[in-house]
C-alpha positions as CSV (number, residue, x, y, z in Angstrom):
1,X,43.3,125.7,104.6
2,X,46.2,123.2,104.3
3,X,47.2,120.2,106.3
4,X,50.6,120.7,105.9
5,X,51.3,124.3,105.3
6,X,50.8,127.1,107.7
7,X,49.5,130.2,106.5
8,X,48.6,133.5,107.8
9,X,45.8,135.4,105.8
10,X,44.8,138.4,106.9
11,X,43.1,141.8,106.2
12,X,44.6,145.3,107.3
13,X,42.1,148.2,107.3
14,X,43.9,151.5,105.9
15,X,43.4,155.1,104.2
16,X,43.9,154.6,100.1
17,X,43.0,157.1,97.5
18,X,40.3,156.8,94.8
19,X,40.6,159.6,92.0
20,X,42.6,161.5,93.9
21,X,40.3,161.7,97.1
22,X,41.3,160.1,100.4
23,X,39.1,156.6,100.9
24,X,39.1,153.7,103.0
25,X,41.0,150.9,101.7
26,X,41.6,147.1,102.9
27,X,44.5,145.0,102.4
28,X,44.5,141.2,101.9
29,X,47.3,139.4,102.5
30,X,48.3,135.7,102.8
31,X,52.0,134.5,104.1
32,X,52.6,130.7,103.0
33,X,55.5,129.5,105.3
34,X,56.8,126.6,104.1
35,X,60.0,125.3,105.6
36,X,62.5,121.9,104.5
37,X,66.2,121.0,104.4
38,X,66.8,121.2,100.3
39,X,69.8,119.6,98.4
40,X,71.0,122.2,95.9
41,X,68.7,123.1,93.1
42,X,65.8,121.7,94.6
43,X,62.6,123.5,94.9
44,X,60.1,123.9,97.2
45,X,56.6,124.3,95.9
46,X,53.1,125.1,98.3
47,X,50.2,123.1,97.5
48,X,46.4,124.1,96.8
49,X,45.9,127.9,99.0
50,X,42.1,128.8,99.8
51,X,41.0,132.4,100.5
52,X,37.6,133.5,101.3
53,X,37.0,136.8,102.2
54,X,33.6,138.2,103.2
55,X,31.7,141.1,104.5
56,X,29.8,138.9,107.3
57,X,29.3,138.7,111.2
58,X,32.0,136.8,113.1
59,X,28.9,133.7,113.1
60,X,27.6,134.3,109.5
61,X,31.5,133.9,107.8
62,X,32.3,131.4,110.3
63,X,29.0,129.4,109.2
64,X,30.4,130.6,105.4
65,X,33.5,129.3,105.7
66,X,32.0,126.0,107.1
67,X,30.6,125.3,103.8
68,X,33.7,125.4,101.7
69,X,35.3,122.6,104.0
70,X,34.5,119.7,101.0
71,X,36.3,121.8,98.5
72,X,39.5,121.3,100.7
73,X,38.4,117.7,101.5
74,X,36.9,118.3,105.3
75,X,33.8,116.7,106.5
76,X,32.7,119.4,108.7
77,X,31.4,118.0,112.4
78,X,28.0,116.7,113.0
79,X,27.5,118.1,116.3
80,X,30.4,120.2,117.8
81,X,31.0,119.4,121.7
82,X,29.3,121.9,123.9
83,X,32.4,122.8,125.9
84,X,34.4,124.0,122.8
85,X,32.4,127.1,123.1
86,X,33.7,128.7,126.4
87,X,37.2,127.0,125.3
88,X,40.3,128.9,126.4
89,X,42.6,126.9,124.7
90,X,46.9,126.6,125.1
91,X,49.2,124.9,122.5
92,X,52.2,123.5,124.3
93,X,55.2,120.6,123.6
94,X,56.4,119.1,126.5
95,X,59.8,120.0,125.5
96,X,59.0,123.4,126.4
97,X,58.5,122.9,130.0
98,X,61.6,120.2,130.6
99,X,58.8,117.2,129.9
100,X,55.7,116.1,132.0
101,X,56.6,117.0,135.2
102,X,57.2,120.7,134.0
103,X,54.1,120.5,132.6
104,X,52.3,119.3,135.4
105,X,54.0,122.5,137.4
106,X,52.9,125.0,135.2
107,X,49.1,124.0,135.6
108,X,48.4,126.1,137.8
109,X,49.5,129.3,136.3
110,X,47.8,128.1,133.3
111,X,44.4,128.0,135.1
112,X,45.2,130.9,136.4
113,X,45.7,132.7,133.2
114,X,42.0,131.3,132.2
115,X,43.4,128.3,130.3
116,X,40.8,125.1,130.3
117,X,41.8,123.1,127.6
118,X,45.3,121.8,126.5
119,X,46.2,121.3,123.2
120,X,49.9,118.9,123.0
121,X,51.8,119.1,120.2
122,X,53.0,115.1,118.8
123,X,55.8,113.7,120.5
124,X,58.2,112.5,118.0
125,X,61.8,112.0,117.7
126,X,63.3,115.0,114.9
127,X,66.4,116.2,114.0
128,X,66.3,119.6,114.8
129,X,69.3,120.7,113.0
């Protein structure tokens, strides 16, 4: 987990070798992606990464992984909402759709599609260079 940094861990389930013999084999993997304009010479470091990796049922790791929010400085939830449950939930920018009124044009297909919740990204002014 990382406020700032994006990262992809994942697990990839594939045919290794042990002494010889064919086995079943995993591979863990985790892709920081760090991204910044940088005068030359200047570095670029990632902060604190977290992996936990478990041999658990979708609810027991998810319940697992719960519990190592205060290493990583989370307060986990009290009470989660009831709807977030049967969310179906989109990520859009505004930017994406021409602003608002795009937005408010492409409902419809969105429900449609199964969407129910919308997630907007921030609205702030960038230099995208």
């Amino acid at each position: 987990y990382s406020d700032t940094e994006p990262a992809l861990p994942f697990v990839e389930g594939n045919r290794g070798t042990l002494g010889g013999a064919p086995a079943p084999a995993v591979t863990l993997g985790h892709e920081l992606k760090l991204a910044a304009w940088l005068a030359a010479g200047a570095q670029l470091h990632g902060g604190a990464q977290y992996i936990l990796l478990l041999r658990e049922s979708w609810p027991e790791a998810l319940d697992s992984f719960r519990q190592t929010w205060p290493v990583c400085g989370l307060q986990p939830l009290a009470q989660r909402a009831s709807w977030v449950a049967d969310a179906a939930i989109y990520e859009l920018h505004p930017s994406s759709y021409g602003g608002f009124a795009g937005v408010q044009a492409e409902l419809p297909r969105l429900r449609a599609l199964g969407v129910n919740t919308l997630y907007r990204l921030p609205i702030w002014e960038f230099d995208n260079r």
